[in-house]
Short mmCIF file of the C-alpha atoms (twelve columns), coordinates in Angstrom:
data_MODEL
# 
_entry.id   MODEL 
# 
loop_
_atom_site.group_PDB 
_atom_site.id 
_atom_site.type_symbol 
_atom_site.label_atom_id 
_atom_site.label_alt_id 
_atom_site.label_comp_id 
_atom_site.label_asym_id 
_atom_site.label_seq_id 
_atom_site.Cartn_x 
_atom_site.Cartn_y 
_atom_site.Cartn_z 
_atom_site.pdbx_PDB_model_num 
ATOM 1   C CA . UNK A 1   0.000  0.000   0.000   1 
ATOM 2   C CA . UNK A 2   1.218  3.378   -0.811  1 
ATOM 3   C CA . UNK A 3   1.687  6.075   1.970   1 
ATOM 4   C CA . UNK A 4   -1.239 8.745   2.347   1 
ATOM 5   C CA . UNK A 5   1.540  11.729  1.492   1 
ATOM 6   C CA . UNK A 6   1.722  10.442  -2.679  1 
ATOM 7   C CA . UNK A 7   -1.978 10.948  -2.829  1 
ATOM 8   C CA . UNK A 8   -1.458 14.265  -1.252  1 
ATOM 9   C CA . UNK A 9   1.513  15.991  -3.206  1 
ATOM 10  C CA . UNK A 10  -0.044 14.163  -6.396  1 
ATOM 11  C CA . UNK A 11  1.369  11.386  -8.638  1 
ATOM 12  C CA . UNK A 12  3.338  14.318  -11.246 1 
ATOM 13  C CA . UNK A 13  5.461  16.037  -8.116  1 
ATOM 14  C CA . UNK A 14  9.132  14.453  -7.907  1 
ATOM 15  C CA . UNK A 15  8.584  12.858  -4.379  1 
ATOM 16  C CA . UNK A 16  6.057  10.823  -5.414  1 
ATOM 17  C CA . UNK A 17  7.998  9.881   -8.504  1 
ATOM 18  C CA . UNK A 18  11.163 9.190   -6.612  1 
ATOM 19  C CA . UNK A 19  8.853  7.421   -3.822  1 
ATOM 20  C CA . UNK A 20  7.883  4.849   -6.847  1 
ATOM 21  C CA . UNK A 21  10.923 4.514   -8.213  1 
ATOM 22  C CA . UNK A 22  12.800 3.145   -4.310  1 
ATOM 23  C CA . UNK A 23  9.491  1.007   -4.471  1 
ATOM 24  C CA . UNK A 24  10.348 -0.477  -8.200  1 
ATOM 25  C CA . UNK A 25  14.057 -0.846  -7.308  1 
ATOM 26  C CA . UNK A 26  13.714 -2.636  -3.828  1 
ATOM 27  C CA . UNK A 27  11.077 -4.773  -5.386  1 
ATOM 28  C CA . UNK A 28  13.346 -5.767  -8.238  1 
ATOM 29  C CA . UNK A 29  16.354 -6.339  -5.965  1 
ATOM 30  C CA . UNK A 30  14.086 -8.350  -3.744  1 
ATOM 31  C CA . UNK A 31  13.209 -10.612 -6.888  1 
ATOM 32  C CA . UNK A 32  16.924 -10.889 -7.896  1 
ATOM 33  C CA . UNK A 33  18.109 -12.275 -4.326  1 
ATOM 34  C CA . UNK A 34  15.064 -14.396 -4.611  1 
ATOM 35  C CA . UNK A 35  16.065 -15.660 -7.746  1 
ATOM 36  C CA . UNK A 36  19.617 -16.195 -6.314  1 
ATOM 37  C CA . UNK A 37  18.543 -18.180 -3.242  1 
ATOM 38  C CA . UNK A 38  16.326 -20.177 -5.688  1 
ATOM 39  C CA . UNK A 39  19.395 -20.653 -7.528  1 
ATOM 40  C CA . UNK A 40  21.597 -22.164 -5.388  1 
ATOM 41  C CA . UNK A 41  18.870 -24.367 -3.978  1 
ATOM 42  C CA . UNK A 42  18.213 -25.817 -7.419  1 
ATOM 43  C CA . UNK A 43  22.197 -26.170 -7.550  1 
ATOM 44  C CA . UNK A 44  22.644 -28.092 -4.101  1 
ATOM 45  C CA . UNK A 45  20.269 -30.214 -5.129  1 
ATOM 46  C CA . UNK A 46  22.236 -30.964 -8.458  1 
ATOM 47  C CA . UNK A 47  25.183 -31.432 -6.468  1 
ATOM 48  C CA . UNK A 48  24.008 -33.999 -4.237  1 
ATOM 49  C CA . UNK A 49  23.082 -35.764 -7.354  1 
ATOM 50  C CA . UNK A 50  25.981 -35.721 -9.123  1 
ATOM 51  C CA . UNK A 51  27.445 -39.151 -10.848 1 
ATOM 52  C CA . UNK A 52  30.432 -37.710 -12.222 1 
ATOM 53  C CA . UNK A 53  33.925 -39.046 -11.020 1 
ATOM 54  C CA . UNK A 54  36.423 -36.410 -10.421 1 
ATOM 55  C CA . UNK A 55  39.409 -37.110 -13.359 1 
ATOM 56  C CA . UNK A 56  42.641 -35.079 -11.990 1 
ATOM 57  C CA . UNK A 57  44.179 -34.949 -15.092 1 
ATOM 58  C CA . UNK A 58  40.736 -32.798 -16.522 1 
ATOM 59  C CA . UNK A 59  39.209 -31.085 -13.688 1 
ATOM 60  C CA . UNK A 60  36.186 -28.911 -14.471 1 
ATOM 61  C CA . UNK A 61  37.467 -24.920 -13.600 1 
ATOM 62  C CA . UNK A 62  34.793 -22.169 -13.889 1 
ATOM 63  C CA . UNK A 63  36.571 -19.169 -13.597 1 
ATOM 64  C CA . UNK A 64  33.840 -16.289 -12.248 1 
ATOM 65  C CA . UNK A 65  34.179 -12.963 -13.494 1 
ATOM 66  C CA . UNK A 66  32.795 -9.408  -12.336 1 
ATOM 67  C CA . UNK A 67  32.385 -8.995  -15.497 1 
ATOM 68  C CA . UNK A 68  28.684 -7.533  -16.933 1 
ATOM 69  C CA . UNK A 69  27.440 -9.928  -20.352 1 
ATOM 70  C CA . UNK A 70  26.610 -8.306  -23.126 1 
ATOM 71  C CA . UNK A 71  28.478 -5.134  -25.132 1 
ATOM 72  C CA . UNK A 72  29.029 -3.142  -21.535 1 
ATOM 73  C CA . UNK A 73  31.594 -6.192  -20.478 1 
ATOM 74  C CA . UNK A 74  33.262 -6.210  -24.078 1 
ATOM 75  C CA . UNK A 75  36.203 -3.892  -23.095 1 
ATOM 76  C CA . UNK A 76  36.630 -5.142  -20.237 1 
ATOM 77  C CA . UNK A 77  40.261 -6.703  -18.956 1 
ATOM 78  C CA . UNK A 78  39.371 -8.241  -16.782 1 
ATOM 79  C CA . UNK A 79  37.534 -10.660 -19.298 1 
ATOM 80  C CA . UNK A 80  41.172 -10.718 -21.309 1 
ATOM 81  C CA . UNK A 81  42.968 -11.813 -18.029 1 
ATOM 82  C CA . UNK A 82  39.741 -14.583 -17.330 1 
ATOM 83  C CA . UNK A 83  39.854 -15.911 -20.871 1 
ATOM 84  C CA . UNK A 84  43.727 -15.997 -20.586 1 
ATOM 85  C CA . UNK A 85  43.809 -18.456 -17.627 1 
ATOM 86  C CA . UNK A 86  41.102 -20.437 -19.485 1 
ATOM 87  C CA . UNK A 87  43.171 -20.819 -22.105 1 
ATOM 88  C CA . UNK A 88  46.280 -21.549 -20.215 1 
ATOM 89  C CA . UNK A 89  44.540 -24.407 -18.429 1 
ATOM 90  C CA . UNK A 90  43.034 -26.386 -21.272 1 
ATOM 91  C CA . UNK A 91  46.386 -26.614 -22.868 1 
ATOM 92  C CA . UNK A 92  47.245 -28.564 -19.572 1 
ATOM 93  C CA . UNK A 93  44.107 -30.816 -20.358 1 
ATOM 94  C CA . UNK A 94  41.867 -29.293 -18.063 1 
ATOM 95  C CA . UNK A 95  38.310 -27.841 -18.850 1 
ATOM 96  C CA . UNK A 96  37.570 -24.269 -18.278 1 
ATOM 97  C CA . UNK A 97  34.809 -22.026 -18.221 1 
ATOM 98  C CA . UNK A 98  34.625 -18.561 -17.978 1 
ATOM 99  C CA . UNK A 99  31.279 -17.288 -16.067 1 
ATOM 100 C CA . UNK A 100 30.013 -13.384 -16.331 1 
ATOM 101 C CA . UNK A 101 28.785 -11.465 -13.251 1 
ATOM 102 C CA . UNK A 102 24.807 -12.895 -14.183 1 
ATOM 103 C CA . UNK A 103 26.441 -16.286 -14.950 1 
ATOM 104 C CA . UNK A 104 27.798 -16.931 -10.810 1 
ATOM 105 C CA . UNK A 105 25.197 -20.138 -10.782 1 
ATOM 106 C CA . UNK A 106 25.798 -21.557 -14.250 1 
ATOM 107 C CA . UNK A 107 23.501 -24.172 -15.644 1 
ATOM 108 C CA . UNK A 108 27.005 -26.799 -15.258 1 
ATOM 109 C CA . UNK A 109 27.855 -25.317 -11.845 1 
ATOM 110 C CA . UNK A 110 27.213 -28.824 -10.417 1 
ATOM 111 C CA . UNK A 111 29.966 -30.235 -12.589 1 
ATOM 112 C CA . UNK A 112 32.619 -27.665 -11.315 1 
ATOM 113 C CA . UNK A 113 35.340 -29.489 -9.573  1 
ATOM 114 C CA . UNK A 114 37.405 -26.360 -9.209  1 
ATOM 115 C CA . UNK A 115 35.727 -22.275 -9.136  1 
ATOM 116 C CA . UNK A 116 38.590 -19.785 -9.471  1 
ATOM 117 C CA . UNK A 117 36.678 -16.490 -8.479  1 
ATOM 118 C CA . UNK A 118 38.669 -13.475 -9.965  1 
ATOM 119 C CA . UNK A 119 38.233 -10.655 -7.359  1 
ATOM 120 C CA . UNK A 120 37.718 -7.605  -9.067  1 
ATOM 121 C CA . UNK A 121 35.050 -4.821  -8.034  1 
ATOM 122 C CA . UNK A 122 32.538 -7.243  -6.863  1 
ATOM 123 C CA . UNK A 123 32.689 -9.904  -4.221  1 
ATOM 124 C CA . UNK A 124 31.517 -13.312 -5.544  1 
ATOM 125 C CA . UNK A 125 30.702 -16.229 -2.714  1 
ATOM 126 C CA . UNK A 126 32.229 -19.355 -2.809  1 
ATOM 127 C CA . UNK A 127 30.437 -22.918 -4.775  1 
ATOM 128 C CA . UNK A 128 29.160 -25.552 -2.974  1 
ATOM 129 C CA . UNK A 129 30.795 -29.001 -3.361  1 
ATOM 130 C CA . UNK A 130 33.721 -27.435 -5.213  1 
ATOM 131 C CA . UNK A 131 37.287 -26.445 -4.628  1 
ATOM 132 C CA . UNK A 132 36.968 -22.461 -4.179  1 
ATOM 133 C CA . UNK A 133 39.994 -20.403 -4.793  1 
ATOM 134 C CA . UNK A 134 39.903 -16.563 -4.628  1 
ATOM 135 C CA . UNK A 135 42.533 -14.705 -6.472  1 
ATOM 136 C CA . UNK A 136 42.516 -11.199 -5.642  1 
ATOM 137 C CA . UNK A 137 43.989 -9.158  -8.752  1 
ATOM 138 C CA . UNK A 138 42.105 -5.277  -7.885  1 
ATOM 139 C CA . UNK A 139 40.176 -3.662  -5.332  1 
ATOM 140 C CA . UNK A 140 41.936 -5.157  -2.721  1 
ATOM 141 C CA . UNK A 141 40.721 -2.282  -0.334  1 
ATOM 142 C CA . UNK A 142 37.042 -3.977  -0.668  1 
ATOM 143 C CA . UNK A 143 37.777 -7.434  0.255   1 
ATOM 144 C CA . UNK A 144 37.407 -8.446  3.934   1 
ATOM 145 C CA . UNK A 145 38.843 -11.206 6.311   1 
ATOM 146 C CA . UNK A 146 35.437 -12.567 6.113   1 
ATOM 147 C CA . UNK A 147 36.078 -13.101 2.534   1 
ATOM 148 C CA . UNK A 148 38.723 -14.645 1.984   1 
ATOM 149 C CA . UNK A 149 38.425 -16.922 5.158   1 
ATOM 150 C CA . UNK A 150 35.509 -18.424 3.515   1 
ATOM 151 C CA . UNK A 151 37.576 -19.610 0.160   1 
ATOM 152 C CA . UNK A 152 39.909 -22.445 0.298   1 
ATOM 153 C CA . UNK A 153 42.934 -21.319 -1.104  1 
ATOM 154 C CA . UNK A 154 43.762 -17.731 -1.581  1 
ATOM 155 C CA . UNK A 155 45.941 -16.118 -3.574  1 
ATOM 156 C CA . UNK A 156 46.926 -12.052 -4.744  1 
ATOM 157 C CA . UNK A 157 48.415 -10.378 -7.386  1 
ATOM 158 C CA . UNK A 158 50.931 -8.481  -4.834  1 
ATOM 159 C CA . UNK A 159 53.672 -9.907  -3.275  1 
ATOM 160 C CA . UNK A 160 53.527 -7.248  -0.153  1 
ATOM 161 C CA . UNK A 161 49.605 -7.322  0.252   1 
ATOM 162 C CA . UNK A 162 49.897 -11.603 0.735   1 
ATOM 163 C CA . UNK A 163 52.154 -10.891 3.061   1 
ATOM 164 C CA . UNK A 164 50.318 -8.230  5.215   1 
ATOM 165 C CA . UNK A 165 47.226 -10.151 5.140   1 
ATOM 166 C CA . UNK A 166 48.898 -13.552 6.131   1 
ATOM 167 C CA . UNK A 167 50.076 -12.080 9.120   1 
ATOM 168 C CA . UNK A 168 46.879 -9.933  10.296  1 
ATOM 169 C CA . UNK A 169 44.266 -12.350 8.960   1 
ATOM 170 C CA . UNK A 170 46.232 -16.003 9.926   1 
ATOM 171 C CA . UNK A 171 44.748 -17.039 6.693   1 
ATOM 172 C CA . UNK A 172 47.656 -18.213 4.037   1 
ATOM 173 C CA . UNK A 173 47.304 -15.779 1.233   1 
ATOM 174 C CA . UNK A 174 49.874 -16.977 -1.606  1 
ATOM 175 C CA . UNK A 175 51.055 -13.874 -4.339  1 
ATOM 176 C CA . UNK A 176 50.523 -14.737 -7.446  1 
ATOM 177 C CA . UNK A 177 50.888 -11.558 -9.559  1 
ATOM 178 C CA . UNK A 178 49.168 -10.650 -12.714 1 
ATOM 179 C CA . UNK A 179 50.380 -12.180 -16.044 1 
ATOM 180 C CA . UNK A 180 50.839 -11.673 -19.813 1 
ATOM 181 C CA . UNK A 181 51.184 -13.915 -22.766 1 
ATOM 182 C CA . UNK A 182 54.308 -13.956 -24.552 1 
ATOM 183 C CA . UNK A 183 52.549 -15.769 -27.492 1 
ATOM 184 C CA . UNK A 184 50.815 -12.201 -28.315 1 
ATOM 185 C CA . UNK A 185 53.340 -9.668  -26.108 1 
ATOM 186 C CA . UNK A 186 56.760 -9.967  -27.648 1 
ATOM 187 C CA . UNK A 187 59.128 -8.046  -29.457 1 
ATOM 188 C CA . UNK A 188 58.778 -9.375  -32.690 1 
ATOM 189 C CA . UNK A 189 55.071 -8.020  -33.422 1 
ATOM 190 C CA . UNK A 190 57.016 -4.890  -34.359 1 
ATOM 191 C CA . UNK A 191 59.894 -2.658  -34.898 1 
ATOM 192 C CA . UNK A 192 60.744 -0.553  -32.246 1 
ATOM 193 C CA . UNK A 193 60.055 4.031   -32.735 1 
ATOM 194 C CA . UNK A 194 57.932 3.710   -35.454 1 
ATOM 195 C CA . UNK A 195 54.350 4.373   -34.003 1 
ATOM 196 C CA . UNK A 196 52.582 6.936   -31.779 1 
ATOM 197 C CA . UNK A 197 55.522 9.081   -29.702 1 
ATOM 198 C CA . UNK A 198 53.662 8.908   -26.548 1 
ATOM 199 C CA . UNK A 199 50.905 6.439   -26.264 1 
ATOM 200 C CA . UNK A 200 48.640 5.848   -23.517 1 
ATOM 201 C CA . UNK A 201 45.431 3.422   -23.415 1 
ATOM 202 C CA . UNK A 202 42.991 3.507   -20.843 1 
ATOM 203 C CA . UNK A 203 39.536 5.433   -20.235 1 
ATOM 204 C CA . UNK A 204 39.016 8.033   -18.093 1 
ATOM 205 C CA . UNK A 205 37.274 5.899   -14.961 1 
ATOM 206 C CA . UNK A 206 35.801 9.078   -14.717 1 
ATOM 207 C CA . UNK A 207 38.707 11.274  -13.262 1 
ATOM 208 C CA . UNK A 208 41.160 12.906  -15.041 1 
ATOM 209 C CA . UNK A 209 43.780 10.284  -14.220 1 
ATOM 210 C CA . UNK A 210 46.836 11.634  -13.145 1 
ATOM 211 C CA . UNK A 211 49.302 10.471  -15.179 1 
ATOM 212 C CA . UNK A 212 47.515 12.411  -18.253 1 
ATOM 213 C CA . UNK A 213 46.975 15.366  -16.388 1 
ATOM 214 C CA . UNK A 214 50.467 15.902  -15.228 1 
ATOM 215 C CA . UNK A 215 51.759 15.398  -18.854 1 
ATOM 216 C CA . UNK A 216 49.223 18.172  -20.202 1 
ATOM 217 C CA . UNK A 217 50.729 20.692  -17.332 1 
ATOM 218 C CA . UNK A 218 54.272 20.191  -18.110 1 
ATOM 219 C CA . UNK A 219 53.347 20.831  -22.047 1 
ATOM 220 C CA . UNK A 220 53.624 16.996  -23.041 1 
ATOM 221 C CA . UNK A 221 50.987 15.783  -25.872 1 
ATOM 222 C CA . UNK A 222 50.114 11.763  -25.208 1 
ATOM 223 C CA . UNK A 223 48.573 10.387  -27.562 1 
ATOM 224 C CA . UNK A 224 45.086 8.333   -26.003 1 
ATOM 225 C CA . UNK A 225 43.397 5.229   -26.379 1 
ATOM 226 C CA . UNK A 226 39.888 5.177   -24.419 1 
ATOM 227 C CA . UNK A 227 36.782 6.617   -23.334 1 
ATOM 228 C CA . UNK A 228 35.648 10.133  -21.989 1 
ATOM 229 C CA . UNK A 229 38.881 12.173  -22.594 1 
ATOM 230 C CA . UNK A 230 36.675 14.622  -24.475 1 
ATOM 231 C CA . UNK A 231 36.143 15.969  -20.673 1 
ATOM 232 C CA . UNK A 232 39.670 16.504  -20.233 1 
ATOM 233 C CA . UNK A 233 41.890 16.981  -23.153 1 
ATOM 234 C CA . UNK A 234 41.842 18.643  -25.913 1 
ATOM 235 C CA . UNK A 235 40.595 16.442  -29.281 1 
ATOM 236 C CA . UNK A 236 44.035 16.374  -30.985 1 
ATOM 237 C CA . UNK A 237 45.129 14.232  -28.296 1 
ATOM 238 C CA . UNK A 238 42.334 11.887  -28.327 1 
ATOM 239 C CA . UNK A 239 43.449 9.074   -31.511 1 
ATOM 240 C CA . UNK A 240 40.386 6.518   -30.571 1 
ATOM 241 C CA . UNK A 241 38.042 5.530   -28.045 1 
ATOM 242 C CA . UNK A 242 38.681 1.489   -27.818 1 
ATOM 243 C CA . UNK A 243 41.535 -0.569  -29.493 1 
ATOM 244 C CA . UNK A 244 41.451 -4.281  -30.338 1 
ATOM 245 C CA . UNK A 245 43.485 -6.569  -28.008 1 
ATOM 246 C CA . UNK A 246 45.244 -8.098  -30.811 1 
ATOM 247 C CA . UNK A 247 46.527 -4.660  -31.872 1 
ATOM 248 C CA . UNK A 248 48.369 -3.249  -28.488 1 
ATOM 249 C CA . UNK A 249 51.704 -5.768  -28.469 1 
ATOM 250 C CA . UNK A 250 52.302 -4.175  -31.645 1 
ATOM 251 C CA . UNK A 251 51.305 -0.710  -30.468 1 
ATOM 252 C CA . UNK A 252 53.233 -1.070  -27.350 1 
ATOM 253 C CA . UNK A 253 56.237 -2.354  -29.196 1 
ATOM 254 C CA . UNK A 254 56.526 0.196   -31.930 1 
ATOM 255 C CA . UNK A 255 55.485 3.463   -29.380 1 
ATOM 256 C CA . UNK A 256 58.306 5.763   -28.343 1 
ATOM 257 C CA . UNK A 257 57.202 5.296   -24.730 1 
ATOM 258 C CA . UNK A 258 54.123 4.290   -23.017 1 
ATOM 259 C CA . UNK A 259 52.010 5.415   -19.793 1 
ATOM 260 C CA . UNK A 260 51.025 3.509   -17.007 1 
ATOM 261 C CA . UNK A 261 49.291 3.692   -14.366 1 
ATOM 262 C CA . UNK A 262 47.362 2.827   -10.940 1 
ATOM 263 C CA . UNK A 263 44.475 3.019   -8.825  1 
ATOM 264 C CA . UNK A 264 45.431 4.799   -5.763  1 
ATOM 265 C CA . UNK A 265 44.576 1.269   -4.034  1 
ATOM 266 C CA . UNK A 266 46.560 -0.759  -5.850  1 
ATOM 267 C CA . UNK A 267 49.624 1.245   -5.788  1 
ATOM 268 C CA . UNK A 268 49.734 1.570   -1.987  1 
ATOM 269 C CA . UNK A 269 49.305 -2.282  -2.121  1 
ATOM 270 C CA . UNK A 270 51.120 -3.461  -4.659  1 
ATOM 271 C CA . UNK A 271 48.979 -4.777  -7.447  1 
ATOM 272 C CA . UNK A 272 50.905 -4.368  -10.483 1 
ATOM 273 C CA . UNK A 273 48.834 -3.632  -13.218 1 
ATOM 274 C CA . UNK A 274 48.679 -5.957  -16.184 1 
ATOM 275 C CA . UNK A 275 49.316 -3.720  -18.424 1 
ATOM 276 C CA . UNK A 276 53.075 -3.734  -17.171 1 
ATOM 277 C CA . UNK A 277 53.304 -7.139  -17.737 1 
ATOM 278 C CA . UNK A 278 52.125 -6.954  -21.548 1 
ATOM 279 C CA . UNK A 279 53.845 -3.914  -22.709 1 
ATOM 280 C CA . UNK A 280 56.924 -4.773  -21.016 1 
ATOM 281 C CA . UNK A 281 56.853 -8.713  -22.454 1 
ATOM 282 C CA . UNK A 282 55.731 -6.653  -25.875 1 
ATOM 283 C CA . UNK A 283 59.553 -4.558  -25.603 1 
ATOM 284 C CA . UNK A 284 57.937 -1.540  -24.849 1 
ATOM 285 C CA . UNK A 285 59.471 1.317   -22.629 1 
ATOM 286 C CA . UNK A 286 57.200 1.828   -19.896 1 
ATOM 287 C CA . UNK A 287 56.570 5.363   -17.692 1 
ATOM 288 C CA . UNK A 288 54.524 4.722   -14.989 1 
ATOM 289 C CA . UNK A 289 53.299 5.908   -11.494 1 
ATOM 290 C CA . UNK A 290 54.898 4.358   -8.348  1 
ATOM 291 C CA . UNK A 291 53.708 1.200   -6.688  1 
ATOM 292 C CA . UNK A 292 55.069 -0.387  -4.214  1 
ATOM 293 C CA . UNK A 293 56.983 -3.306  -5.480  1 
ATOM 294 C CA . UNK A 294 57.362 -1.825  -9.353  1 
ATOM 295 C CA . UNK A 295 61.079 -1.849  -8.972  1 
ATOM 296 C CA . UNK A 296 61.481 -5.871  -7.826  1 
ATOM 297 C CA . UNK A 297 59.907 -6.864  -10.534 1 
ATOM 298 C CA . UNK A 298 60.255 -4.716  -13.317 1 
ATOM 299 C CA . UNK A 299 63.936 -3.692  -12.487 1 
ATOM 300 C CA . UNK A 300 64.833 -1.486  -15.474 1 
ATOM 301 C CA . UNK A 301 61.940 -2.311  -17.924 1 
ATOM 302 C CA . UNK A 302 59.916 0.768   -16.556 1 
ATOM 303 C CA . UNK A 303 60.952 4.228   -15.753 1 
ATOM 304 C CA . UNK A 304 58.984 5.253   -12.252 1 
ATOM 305 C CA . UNK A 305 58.566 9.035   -12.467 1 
ATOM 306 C CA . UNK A 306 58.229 11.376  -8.880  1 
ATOM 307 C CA . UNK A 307 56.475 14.474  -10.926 1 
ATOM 308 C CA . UNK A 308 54.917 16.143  -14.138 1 
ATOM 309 C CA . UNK A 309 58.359 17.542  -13.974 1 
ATOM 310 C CA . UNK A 310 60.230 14.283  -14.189 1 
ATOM 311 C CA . UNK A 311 57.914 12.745  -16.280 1 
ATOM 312 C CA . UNK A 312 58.155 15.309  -19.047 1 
ATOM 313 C CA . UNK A 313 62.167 14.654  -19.355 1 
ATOM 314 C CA . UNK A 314 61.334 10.902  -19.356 1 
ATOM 315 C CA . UNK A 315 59.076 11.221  -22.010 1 
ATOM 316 C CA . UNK A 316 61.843 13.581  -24.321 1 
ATOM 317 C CA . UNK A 317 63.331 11.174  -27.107 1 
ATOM 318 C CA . UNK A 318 66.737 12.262  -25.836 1 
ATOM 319 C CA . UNK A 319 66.229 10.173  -22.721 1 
ATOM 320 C CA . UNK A 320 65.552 6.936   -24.508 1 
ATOM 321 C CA . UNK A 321 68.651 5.384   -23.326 1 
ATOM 322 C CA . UNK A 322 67.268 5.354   -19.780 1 
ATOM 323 C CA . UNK A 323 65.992 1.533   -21.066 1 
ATOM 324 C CA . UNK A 324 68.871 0.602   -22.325 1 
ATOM 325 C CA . UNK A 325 69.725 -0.314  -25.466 1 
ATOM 326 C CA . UNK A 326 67.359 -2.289  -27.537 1 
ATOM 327 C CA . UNK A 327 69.242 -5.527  -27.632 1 
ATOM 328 C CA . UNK A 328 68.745 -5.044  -23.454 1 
ATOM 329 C CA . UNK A 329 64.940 -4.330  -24.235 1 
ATOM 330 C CA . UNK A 330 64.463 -7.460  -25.877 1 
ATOM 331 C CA . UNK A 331 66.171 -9.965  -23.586 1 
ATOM 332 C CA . UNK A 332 64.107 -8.262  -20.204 1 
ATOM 333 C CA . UNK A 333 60.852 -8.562  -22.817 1 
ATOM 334 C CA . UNK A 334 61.413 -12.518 -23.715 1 
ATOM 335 C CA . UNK A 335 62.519 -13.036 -19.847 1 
ATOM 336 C CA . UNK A 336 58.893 -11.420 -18.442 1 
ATOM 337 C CA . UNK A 337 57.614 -13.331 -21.065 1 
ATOM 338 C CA . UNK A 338 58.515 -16.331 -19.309 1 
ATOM 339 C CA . UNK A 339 59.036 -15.677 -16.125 1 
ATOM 340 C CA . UNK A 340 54.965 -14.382 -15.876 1 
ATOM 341 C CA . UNK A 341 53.239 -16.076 -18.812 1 
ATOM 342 C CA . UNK A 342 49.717 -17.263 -17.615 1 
ATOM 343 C CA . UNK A 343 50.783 -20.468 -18.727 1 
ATOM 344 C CA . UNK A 344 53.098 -20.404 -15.449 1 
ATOM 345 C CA . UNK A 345 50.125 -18.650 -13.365 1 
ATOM 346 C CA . UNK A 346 48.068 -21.572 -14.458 1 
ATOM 347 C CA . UNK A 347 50.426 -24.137 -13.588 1 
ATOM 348 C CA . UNK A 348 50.709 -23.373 -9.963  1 
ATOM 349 C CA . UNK A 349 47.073 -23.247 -9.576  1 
ATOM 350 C CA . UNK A 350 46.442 -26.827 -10.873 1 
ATOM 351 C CA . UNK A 351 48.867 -27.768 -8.387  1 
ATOM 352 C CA . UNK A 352 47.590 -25.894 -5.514  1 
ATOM 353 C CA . UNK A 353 44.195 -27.329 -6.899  1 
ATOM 354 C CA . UNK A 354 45.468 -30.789 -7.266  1 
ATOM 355 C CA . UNK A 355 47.205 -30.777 -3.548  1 
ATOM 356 C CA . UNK A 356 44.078 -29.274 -2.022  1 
ATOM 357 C CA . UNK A 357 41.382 -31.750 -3.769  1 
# 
């Protein structure tokens, strides 16, 4: 029943309208968790049914996403990263499926021996009857101890945060950073200085990310990749809005330099971005924004700059040399390349899987 005061003020004033609309949204959340609950009811009750013999040398893996279906989740990376480790497990013999946000409770989530959830901006809850294993790669300032105490095996994409968390939480928390694959990022895609002088690709997130904005004060021109610059910069820098996955090892590779950067988050953590790992594996000369453990891993490969100051010299063809030479370029790209292929990352998980089932 609707309150006395919407018949009052009349259904055209706003409070009324926004009244109805709380009502419409509550009531459709309300459906969705019932849907949910009725969900995983129908999916216990699969489980307890199942015939299937667990084979450890093909282990079902859904790999859940926070990733929206449809053209919205298109761009995402993490859906890149998720159909990476897929693909890195079935060339170990394994079956993998990659879920979207609306797919958590798949119609052959009773089959799953193994759910990897990819923690990105939204928490996912762990499978019954299933080996769960949370791998933390972003947003690690919106996970709790609750969460990952309720996963079996936990792992993170930063060496120092693992460590921070073991000790606070008591919970093992394993790093396992981020990945690229040197099948696509390597040197060879293409010859080194001959594309875009200063390239950066990313959308906006809807800041003016800081990395951009400290090359436009010092006078430097990137050239940009991504969505909702039109805000922020000037059209001449803005060269497209979205850019083919297949196209940036060759982009990276053939760029003068390129940007890099973090979520405030996940440099104060240590969550390397992926996009180190693939322009770096691609041969590319990398400027980015400090996080904490850049320097371990990275060594030389990318220039960490302190200012729009700084950055401006790094990004002065003149200073090229601060990589090395390209000979030195090449050998740190093929060594990233296999040092943090996913086909590594999904090694160790089978046999944390495999030791755990």
């Amino acid at each position: 029943m609707l309150p006395d005061w919407v018949f009052r003020i009349g259904w055209g004033m706003p409070g009324a309208y926004a009244y109805l609309q709380l009502r419409m949204e509550a009531a459709q959340l309300q459906t969705s968790m019932s849907q949910a609950r009725l969900a995983r009811k129908r999916l216990n009750a699969a489980v307890a049914n199942r015939k299937r013999i667990r084979d450890p040398n093909n282990l079902r893996w859904a790999i859940k996403t926070s990733v929206p279906a449809g053209i919205s989740g298109k761009g995402w990376g993490d859906l890149y990263f998720a159909n990476e480790v897929a693909a890195s497990l079935k060339k170990l013999g394994h079956t993998a499926r990659v879920d979207f946000r609306s797919d958590v409770i798949h119609a052959d989530s009773a089959d799953d021996d193994v759910v990897l959830v990819l923690r990105g901006i939204e928490r996912i809850r762990p499978q019954a009857n299933a080996l769960n294993i949370l791998w933390v790669i972003s947003h690690p300032d919106r996970i709790s101890q609750n969460e990952f105490k309720s996963f079996d095996l936990v792992f993170a994409a930063s060496n120092a945060w693992a460590i921070d968390k073991t000790r606070s939480s008591g919970v093992e928390i394993r790093a396992l950073l981020q990945a690229t694959n040197p099948e696509k990022f390597h040197p060879d895609v293409s010859q080194p200085d001959t594309g875009d002088e200063i390239l950066f690709v990313g959308n906006t997130r809807n800041v003016y990310r800081k990395i951009i904005k400290d090359c436009v004060d010092s006078g430097v021109n990137p050239l940009i990749y991504g969505k909702g610059w039109d805000r922020f910069v000037s059209n001449d820098l803005i060269k497209g809005s979205f850019v083919q996955n297949d196209k940036l090892p060759g982009m990276y590779r053939s760029a003068g330099v390129v940007l890099n950067d973090h979520w405030p988050d996940m440099a104060k953590h240590g969550f390397l971005s992926n996009r180190l790992f693939d322009a770096v594996s691609s041969g590319g000369r990398v400027i980015s924004d400090y996080a904490v453990g850049i320097d371990e891993v990275f060594g030389n490969s990318v220039a960490v700059y302190t200012d729009a100051s700084n950055l401006a010299k790094l990004c002065l063809p003149a200073n090229r040399g601060s990589w090395g030479t390209q000979d030195e370029i090449t050998a740190r790209a093929r060594q990233v390349g296999i040092e943090h292929s996913f086909d590594q990352r999904a090694k160790l998980l089978v046999q944390a899987a495999l030791a755990n089932l």
